[in-house]
C-alpha positions as CSV (number, residue, x, y, z in Angstrom):
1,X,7.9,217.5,69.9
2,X,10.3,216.2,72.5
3,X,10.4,211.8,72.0
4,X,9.2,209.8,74.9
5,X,11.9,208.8,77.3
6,X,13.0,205.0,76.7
7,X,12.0,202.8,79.8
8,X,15.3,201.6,81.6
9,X,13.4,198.2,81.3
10,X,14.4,198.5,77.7
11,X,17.9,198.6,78.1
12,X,18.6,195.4,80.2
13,X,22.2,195.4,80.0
14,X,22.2,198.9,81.0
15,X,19.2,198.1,83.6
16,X,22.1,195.6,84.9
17,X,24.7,197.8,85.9
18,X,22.5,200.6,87.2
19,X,20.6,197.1,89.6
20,X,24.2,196.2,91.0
21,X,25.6,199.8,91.7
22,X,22.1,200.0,93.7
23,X,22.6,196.8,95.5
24,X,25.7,198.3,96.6
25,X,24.7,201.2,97.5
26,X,21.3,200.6,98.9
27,X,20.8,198.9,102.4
28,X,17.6,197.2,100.9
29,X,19.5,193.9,100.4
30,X,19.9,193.8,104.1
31,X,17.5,194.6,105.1
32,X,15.9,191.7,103.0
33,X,18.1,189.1,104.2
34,X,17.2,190.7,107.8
35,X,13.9,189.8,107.1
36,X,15.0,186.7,105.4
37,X,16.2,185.3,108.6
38,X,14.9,187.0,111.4
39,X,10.8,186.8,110.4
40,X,10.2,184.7,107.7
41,X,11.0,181.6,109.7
42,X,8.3,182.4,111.5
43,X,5.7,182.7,108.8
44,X,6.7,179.5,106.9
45,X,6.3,177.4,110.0
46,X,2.6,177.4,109.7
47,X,2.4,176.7,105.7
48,X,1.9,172.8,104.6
49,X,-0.5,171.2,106.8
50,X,2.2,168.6,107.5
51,X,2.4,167.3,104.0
52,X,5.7,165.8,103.0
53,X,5.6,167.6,99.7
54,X,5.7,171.6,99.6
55,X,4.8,173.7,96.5
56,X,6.2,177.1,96.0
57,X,6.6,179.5,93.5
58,X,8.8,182.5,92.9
59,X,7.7,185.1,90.6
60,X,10.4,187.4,88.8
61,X,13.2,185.5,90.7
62,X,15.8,186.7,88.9
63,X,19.1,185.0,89.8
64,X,18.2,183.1,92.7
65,X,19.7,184.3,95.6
66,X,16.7,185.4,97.7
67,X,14.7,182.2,96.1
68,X,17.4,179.9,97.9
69,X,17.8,181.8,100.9
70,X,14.0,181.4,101.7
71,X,14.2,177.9,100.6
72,X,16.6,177.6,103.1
73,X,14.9,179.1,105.9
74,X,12.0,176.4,104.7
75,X,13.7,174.2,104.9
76,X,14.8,175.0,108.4
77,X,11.4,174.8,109.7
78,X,10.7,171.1,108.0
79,X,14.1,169.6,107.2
80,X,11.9,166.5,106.2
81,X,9.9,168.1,103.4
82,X,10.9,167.6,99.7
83,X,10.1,171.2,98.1
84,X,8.2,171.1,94.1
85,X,10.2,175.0,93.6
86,X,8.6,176.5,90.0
87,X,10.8,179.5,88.8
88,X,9.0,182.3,87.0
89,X,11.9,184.7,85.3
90,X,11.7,186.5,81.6
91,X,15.4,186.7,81.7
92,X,17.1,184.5,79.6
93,X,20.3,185.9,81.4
94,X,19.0,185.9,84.8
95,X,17.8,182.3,84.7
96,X,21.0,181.2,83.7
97,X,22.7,182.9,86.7
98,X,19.9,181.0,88.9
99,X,20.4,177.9,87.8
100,X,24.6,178.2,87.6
101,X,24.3,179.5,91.0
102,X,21.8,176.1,91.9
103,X,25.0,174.0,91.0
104,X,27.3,175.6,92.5
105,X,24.9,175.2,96.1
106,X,25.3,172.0,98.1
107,X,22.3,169.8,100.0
108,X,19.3,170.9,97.7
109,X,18.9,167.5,96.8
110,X,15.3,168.1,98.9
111,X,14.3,170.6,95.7
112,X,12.5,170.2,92.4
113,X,13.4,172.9,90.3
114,X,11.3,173.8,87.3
115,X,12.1,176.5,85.4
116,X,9.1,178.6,83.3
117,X,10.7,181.4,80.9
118,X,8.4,183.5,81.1
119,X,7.0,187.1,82.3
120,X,4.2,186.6,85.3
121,X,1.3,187.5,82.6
122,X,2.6,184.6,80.2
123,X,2.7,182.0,82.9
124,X,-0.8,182.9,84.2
125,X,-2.1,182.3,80.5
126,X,0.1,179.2,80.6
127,X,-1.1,178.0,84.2
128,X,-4.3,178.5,82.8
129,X,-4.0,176.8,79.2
130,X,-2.8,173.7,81.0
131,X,-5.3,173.5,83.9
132,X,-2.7,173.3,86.4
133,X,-5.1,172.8,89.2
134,X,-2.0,172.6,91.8
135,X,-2.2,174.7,94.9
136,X,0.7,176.3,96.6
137,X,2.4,176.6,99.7
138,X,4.7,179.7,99.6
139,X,4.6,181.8,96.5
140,X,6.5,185.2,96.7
141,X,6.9,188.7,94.3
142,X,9.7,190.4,95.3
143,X,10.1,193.6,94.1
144,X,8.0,192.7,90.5
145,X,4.6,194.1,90.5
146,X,6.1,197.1,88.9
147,X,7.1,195.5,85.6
148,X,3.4,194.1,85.0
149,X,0.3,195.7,83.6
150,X,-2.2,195.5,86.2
151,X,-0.6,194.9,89.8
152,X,-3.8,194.4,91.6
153,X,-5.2,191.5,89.0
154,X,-1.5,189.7,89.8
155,X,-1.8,190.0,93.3
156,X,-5.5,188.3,92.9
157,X,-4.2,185.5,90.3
158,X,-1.5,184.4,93.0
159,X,-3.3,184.5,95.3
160,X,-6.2,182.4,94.1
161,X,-3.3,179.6,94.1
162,X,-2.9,179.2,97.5
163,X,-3.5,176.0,99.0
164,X,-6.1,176.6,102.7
165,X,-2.8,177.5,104.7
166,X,-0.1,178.7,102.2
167,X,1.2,182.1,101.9
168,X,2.0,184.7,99.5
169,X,4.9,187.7,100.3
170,X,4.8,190.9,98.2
171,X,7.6,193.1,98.8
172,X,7.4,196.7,97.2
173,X,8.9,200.0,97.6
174,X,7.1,201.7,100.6
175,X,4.1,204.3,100.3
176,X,5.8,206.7,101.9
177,X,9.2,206.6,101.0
178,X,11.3,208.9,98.8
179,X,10.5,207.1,95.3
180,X,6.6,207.4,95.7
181,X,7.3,211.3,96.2
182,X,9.5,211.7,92.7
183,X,6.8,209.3,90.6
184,X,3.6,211.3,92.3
185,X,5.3,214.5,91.3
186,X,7.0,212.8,87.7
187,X,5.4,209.6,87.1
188,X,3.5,211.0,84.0
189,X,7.1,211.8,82.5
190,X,8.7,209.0,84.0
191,X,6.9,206.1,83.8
192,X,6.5,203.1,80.7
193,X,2.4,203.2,80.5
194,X,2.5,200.1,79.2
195,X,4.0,198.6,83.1
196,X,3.5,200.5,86.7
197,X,6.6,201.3,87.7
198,X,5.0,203.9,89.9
199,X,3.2,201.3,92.0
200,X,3.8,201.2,95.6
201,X,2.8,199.2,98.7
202,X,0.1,201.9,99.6
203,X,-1.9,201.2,96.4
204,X,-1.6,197.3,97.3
205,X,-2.9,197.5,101.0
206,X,-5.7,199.8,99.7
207,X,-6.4,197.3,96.8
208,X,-6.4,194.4,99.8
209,X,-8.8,196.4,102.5
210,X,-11.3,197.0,99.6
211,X,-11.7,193.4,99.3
212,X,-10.8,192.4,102.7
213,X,-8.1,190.2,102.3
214,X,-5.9,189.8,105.6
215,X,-2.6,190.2,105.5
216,X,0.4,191.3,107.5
217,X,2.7,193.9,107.1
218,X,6.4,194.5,107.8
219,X,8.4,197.9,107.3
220,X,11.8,197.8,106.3
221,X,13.5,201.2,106.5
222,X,16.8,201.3,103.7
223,X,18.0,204.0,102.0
224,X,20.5,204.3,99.3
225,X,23.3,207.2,99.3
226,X,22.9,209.6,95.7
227,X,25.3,211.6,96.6
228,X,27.0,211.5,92.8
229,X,24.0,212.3,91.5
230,X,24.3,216.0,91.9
231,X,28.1,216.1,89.8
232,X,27.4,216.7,86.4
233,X,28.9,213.9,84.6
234,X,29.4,211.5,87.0
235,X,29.4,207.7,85.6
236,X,28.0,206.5,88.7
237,X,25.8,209.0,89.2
238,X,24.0,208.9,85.7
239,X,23.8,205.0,86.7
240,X,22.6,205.9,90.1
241,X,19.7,208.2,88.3
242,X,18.9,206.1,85.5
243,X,17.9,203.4,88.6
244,X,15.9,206.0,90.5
245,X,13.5,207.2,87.6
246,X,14.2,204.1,85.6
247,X,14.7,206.2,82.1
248,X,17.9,205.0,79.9
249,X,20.6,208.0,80.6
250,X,18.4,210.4,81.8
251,X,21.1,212.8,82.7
252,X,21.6,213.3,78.9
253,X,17.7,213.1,77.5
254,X,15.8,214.6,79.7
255,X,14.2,218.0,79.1
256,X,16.4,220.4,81.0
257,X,13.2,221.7,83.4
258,X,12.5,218.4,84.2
259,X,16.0,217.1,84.8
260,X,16.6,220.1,87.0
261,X,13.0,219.6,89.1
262,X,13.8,215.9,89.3
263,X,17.2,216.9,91.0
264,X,15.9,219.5,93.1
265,X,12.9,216.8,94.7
266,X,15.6,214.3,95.1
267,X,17.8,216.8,97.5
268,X,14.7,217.7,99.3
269,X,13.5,216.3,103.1
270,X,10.8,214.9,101.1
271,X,12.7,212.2,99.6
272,X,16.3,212.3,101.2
273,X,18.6,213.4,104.0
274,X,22.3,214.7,104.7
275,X,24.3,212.5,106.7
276,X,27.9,213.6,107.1
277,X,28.3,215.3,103.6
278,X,26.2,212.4,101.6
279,X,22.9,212.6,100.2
280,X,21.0,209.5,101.6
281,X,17.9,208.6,99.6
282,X,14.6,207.3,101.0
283,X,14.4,203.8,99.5
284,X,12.7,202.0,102.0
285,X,10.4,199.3,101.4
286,X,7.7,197.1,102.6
287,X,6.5,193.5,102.5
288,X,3.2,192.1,103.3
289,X,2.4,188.4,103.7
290,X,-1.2,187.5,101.9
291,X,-3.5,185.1,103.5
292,X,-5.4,182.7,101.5
């Protein structure tokens, strides 16, 4: 019997390197700061109620850099609001790069940091334990709902934190972009049962109109160029692989019929396109802003 694939969450060193050769060769990231700069604004001008105190929360911040880019934009809007900023990160590693990157950062004097070690499951049970009855302002998941058990319970748990006119931004991969295709025709080989890596924004908005929860979306088209994928042996495309089905050196464990199937959906109009000789993968993404 052929042994489950191993989870590239497993593997976080591993996870690390396969993350930053996607950053650079994804447009995702700009198109986040994009949205960063040119919408957001927009939203956080209505959160607060005038308060001189903000509360916001990231969840699965990693090393910061969208956390103080959004705090900036906040601060933007009310340059005379202090900001109460709780950090919600797993990663010992990652919360070290947040907080080295926080001193290294001038004028967030107007900040309270306070960091929570912790995945999104531990700190509900902790928010819960303590009786935190604190509401929030701004709280955002960016690009996390796949490393948790049940997405839709998450979504509802943050949510039910909102203060009357705060905000809460999900950003997930799209649900109809290239990786929904591969984990609707793979996911049951693929994917960690014990997380749902396979969740998309289409499961989110159809988990929000069942309840009738308003919300706005926004689209933001990326894609991210494979193009060594397809070279047998390839350093960075075994990386570039192990990101896209998130499986620990899948080029080298993977059952030959899937590994070939997997490669063959990734070529096809489905999930990518040819653009002067390079293989440019679907990776778009959305995000949606939750109302209270």
């Amino acid at each position: 019997m052929t042994a489950p694939l191993r989870s590239l969450a497993e593997d976080y060193p591993r996870y690390l390197k396969s993350f930053e050769l996607f950053l650079d060769r994804s447009s995702e990231h700009q198109c986040m700061q994009d949205f960063i700069h040119n919408t957001l604004p927009d939203i956080l001008g209505s959160i607060g109620g005038g308060r001189p105190i903000f509360n916001v929360m990231g969840v699965g911040s990693g090393t910061g850099e969208n956390d103080l880019e959004m705090l900036a934009q906040l601060h933007f809007k009310h340059p005379l609001v202090k900001v109460n900023n709780e950090v919600v990160e797993p990663s010992t590693d990652m919360l070290h790069k947040y907080k080295v990157l926080v001193s290294k950062t001038p004028n967030l004097d107007y900040i309270n940091f306070t960091w929570n070690k912790m995945t999104a499951s531990e700190f509900e049970k902790h928010w819960q334990e303590k009786n935190l009855g604190k509401k929030m302002d701004f709280i955002h998941l960016i690009q996390m709902l796949y490393y948790v058990k049940d997405p839709e319970a998450t979504v509802s748990f943050f949510r039910s934190l909102l203060d009357k006119d705060g905000k809460l931004l999900i950003s997930l991969v799209s649900g109809e972009g290239g990786w929904v295709t591969l984990f609707k025709t793979y996911g049951t080989a693929l994917c960690n049962p014990e997380i749902s890596q396979s969740v998309n924004m289409g499961d989110i908005k159809t988990f929000l109109d069942t309840k009738d929860i308003p919300y706005t979306k926004y689209v933001l088209q990326s894609h991210m160029d494979i193009t060594e994928c397809f070279t047998e042996g390839d350093e960075v495309g075994e990386l570039l692989l192990d990101f896209l089905t998130e499986v620990v050196e899948f080029s080298k464990n993977a059952p030959e019929d899937l590994k070939k199937g997997v490669l063959d959906l990734l070529r096809h109009p489905d999930c990518s396109k040819e653009v002067d000789g390079r293989i440019m993968f679907n990776s778009s993404m959305d995000v949606i802003v939750v109302e209270p």
